[in-house]
C-alpha positions in Angstrom: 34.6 14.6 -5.0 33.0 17.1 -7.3 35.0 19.0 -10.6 35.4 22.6 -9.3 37.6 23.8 -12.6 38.8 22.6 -15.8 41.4 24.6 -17.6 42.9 24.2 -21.1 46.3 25.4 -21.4 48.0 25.8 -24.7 51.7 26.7 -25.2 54.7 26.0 -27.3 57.7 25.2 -25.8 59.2 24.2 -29.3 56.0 22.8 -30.6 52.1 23.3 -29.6 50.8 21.3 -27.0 47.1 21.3 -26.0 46.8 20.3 -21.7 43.5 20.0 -19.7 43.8 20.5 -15.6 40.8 19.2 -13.9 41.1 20.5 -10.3 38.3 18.7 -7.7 36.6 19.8 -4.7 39.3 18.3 -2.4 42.2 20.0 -4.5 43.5 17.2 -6.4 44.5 17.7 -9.6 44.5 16.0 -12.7 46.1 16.4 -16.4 45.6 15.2 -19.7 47.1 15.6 -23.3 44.8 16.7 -25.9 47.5 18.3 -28.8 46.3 17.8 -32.0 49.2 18.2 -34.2 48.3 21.1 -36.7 45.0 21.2 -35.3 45.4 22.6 -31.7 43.5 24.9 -31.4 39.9 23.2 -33.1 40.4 20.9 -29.9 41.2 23.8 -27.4 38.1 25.3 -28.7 35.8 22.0 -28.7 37.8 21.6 -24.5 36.4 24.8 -23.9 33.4 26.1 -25.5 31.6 22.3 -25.4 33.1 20.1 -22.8 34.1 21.8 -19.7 30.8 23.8 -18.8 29.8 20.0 -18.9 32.0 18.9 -16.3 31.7 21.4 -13.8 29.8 19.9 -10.9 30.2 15.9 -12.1 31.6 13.6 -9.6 35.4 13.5 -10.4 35.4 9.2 -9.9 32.9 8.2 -12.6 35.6 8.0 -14.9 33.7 5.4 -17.4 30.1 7.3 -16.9 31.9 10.7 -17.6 33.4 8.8 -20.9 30.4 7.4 -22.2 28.5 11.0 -21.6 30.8 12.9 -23.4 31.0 9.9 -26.3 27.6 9.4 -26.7 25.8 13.1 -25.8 27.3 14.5 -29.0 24.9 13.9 -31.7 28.6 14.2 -34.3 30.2 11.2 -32.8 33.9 10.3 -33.1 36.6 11.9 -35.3 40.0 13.3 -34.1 39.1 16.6 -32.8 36.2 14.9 -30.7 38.3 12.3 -29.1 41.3 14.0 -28.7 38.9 16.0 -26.2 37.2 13.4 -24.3 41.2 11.5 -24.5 42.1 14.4 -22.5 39.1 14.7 -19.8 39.7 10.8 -19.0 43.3 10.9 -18.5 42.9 13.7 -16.1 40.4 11.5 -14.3 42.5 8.6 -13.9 45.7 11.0 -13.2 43.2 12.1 -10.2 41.6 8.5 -9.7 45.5 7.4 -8.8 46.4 10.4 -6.9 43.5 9.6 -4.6 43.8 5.8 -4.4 47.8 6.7 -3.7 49.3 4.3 -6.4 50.4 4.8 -9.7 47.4 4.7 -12.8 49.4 1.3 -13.8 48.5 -0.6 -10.1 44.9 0.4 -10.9 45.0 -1.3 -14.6 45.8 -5.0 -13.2 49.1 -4.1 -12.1 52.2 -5.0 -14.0 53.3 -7.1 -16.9 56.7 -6.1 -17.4 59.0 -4.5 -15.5 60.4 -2.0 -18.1 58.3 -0.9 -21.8 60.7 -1.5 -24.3 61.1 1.6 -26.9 62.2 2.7 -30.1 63.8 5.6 -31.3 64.5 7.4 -35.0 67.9 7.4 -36.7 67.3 9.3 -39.5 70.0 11.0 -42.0 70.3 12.0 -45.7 72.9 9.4 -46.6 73.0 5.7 -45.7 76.4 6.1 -44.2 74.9 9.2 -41.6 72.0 6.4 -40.8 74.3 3.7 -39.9 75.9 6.5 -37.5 72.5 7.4 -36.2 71.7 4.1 -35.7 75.2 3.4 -33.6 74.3 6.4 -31.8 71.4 4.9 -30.6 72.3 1.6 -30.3 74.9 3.1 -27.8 72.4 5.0 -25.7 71.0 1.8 -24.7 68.4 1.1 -27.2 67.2 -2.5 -28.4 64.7 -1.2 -31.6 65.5 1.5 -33.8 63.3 3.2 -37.0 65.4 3.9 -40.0 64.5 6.3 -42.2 66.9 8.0 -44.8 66.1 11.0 -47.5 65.3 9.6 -50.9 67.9 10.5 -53.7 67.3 12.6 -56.2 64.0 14.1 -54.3 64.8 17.6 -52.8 63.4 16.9 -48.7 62.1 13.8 -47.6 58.8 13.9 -44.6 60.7 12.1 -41.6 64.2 12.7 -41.9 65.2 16.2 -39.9 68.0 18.5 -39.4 68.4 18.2 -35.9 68.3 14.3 -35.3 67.2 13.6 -31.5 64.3 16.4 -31.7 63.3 16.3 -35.2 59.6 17.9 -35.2 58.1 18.1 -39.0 55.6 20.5 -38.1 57.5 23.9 -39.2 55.5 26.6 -41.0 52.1 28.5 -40.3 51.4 27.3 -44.2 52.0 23.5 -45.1 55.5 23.2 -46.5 54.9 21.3 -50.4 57.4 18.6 -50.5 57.9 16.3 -54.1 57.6 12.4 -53.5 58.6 9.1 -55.9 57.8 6.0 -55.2 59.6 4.7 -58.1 62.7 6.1 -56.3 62.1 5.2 -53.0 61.0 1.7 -53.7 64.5 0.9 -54.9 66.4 3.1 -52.0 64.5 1.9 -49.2 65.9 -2.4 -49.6 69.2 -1.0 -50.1 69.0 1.1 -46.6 68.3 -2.1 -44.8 71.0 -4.3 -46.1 73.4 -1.8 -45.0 71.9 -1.6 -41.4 71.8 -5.3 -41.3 75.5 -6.3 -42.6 76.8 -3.7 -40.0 74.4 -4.3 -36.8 73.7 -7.8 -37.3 70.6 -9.9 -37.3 69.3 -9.2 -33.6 68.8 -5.2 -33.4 64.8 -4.6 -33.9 64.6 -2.5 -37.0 61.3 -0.6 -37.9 60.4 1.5 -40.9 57.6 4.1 -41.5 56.3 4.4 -45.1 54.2 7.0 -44.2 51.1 6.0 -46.1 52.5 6.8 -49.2 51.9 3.4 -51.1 49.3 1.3 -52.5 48.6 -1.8 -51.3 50.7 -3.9 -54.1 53.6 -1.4 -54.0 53.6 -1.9 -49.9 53.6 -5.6 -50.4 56.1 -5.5 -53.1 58.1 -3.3 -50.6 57.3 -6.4 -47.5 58.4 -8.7 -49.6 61.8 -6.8 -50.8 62.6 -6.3 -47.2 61.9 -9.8 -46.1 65.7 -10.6 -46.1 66.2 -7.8 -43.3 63.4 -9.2 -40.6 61.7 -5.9 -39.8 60.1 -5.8 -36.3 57.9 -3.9 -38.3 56.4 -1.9 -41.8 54.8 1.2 -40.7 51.3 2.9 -42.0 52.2 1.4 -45.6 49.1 2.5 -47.0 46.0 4.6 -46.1 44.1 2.7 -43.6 40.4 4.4 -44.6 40.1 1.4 -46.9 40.8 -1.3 -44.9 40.2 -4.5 -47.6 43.2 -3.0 -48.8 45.5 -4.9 -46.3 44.1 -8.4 -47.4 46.0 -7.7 -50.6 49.3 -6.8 -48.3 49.4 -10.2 -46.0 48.9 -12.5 -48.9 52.4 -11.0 -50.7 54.5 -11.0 -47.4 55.2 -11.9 -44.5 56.8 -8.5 -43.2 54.8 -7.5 -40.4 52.6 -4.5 -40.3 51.8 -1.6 -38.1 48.8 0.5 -38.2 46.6 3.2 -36.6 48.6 6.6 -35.3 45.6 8.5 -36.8 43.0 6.2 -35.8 40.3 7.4 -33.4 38.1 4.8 -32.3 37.9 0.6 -32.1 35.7 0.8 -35.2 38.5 2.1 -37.5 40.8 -0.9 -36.5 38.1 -3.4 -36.0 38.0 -5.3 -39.1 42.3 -4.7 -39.2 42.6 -6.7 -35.9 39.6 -9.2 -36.2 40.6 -10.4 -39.8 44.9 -10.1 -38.2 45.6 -8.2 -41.2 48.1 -6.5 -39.3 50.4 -7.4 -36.4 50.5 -4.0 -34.3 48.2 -1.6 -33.6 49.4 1.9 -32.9 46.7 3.8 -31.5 47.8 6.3 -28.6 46.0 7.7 -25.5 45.3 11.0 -27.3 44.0 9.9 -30.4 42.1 7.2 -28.9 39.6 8.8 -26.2 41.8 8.2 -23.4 42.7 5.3 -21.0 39.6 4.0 -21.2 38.9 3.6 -25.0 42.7 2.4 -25.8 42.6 -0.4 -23.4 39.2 -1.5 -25.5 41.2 -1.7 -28.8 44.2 -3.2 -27.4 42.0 -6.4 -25.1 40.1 -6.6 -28.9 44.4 -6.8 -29.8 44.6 -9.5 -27.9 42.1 -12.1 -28.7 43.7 -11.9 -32.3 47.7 -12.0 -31.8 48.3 -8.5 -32.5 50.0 -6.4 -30.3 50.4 -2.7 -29.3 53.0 -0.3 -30.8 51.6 3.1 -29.6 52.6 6.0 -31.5 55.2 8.6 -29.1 56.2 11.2 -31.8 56.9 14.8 -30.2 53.7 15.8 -31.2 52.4 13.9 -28.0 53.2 15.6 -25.0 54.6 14.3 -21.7 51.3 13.7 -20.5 50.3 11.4 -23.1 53.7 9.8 -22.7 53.8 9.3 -19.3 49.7 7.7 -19.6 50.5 5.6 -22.3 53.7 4.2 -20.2 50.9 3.2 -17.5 49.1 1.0 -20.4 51.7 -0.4 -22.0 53.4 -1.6 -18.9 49.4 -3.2 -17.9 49.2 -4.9 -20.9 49.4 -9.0 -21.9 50.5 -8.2 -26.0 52.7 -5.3 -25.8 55.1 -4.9 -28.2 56.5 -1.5 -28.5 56.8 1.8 -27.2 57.9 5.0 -29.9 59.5 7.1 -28.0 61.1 10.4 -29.3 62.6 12.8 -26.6 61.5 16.1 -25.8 63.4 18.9 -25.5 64.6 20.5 -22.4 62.0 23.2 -22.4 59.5 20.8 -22.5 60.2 19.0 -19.9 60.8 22.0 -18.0 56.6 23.1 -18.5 56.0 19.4 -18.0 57.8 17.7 -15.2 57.2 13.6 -14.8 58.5 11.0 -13.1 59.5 8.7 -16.2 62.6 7.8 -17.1 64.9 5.8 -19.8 67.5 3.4 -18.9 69.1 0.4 -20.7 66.6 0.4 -23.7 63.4 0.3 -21.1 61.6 3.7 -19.8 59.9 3.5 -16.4 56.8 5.3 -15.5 57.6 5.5 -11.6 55.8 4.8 -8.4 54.4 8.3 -8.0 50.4 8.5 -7.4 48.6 8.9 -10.8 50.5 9.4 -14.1 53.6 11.2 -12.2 53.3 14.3 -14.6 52.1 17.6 -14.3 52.3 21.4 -16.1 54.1 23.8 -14.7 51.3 27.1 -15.9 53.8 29.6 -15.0 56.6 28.2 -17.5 54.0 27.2 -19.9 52.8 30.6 -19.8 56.2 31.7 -21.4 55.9 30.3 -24.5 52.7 31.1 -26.7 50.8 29.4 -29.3 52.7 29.3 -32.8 51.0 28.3 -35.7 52.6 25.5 -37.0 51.5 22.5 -39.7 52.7 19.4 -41.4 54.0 19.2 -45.2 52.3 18.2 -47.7 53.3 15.7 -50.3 52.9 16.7 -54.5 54.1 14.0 -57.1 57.4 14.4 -59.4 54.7 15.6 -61.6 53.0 18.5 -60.0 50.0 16.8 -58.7 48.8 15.9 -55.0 49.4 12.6 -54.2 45.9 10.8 -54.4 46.0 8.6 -51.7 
């Protein structure tokens, strides 16, 4: 079963996604995410000009050989744009590896763990009281974790809290928006959010909150440590992870747990983070990670160390990635959690699946494969738009330095 055609397909249904079709001699078919958000087209390009002439003619089941070529034949190893590629190649080979076995990708991973993947979604607003609506909202939809993020007084915009609440996408100009940030200000705001949530949802609602990696490490621990009292499931990307010693200073401070590792690309960027448990979930995702293949290396290294996975599931991921990364999580002995942001009707429209949310839990389905696919014809309808993420500048004028 030889590659006959590999296609990349970019379009926009309301954001950019980035989609690899693999098509074999026997007419199956696979897909796999590769968007890159505010980067699309650097990994279109690197799909195109580098990796599919190499495909063409490679046996379609040597899903780990194909991997390792594409890993270790470039001389300039790793980095986003690289393994959002080869994350796309080995999805579609596994999408195609289920398809011809006849069982969904999660039978050939071990089978399940679970029967549902627990998710989360945002409730975000400008005011505490719109949060605590957001939060109800949610909590009536059915779901048992929630992220809470609210705008920051006195700062004019605030990176993760949106106008339009259940599709809030941040990417929104050709040219970064510049956005101001405090974290005197939101240091003080951010406590007083969560004693609102708690005293009105109680003590058993999973709660989750994303700093963004705006902090350093002794204002992130002085933050754990203020929101102690609230029990977070979790403290999101509190600080840049490219210096990872940084972390140690974190856990001895408080006992908040930590999440890590949207951006990260390989094993080796969360190695030291999982082996020395300086944090307690690791959110690497399909798509950033090199694929299946790669993320279920990280998250078996999770394992041995008593930290589990909390893949990231913004809208920047597409329906494939979602529905691949529902096939992991559901294989997995230490998941914990599953973001999960809905798309909007058009994108489900180029991207039809077989997933689906109910009572807190989504459900890959039973289909062969990962049970999604791209519809070209009504991807072809919406073109490319260029489209990146703010940046942040302190109250002062000047970038924020780390």
């Amino acid at each position: 079963m030889r590659i006959v055609d590999a296609r990349v397909i970019v379009t926009c249904p309301g954001r950019n996604f980035v989609t690899l079709k693999i098509v074999t001699s026997d007419g199956v078919t696979g897909v796999g995410d590769a968007t890159l958000n505010g980067r699309e087209l650097a990994v279109a390009s690197y799909l195109r000009d580098h990796v599919v002439p190499t495909l063409i003619g490679r046996d379609a089941s040597r899903i780990e050989d194909t991997w390792q070529y594409l890993y270790r034949g470039a001389y300039w190893r790793r980095g986003p744009v690289t393994m959002s590629a080869i994350a796309a190649v080995d999805t579609a080979l596994w999408d195609i590896k289920g398809k011809v076995a006849g069982l969904p990708v999660y039978q050939l991973l071990g089978g399940r763990c679970r029967d549902g993947v627990t998710v989360y979604g945002h409730a975000n607003a400008e005011t505490v009281p719109e949060v605590l609506a957001e939060v109800a909202r949610y909590v009536d939809l059915g779901y048992r974790a929630v992220r809470v993020q609210t705008a920051v007084p006195g700062l004019p915009a605030t990176y993760g809290v949106g106008k339009d609440r259940m599709f809030y996408e941040p990417a929104d100009a050709a040219i970064p928006t510049e956005t101001t940030w405090s974290t005197e200000r939101y240091l003080v705001h951010t406590p007083q959010v969560f004693a609102a949530v708690r005293d009105e949802f109680g003590p058993h609602l999973k709660l989750l909150h994303d700093a963004h990696h705006r902090l350093t490490p002794i204002e992130a621990a002085r933050l754990g440590k203020d929101l102690e009292p609230y029990r977070l499931t979790w403290l999101e990307d509190p600080v840049p992870a490219e210096l990872q010693e940084g972390f140690r200073l974190i856990r001895q401070h408080t006992t908040t747990p930590i999440a890590v590792g949207e951006v990260f690309n390989t094993i080796f960027d969360c190695q030291q983070l999982i082996t020395e448990q300086l944090i307690d979930y690791v959110r690497t995702t399909v798509v950033r990670a090199g694929g299946i293949s790669h993320l279920r290396r990280i998250f078996d290294l999770a394992a041995l160390h008593h930290v589990r996975s909390g893949s990231h599931g913004a809208t920047d991921l597409s329906p494939v990635c979602m529905a691949a990364a529902l096939h992991v999580d559901l294989s997995i002995p230490n998941f914990g959690l599953q973001e999960y942001m809905r798309h909007t009707e058009a994108t489900d429209e180029v991207f039809p699946h077989a997933y689906r949310f109910a009572d807190g839990y989504l459900h890959p389905g039973e289909e062969p494969g990962l049970g999604v696919d791209i519809d070209e014809s009504a991807a072809a309808r919406y073109p490319y738009a260029p489209a990146s993420l703010p940046v942040n500048r302190l109250t002062d004028g000047s970038m924020h330095n780390w």
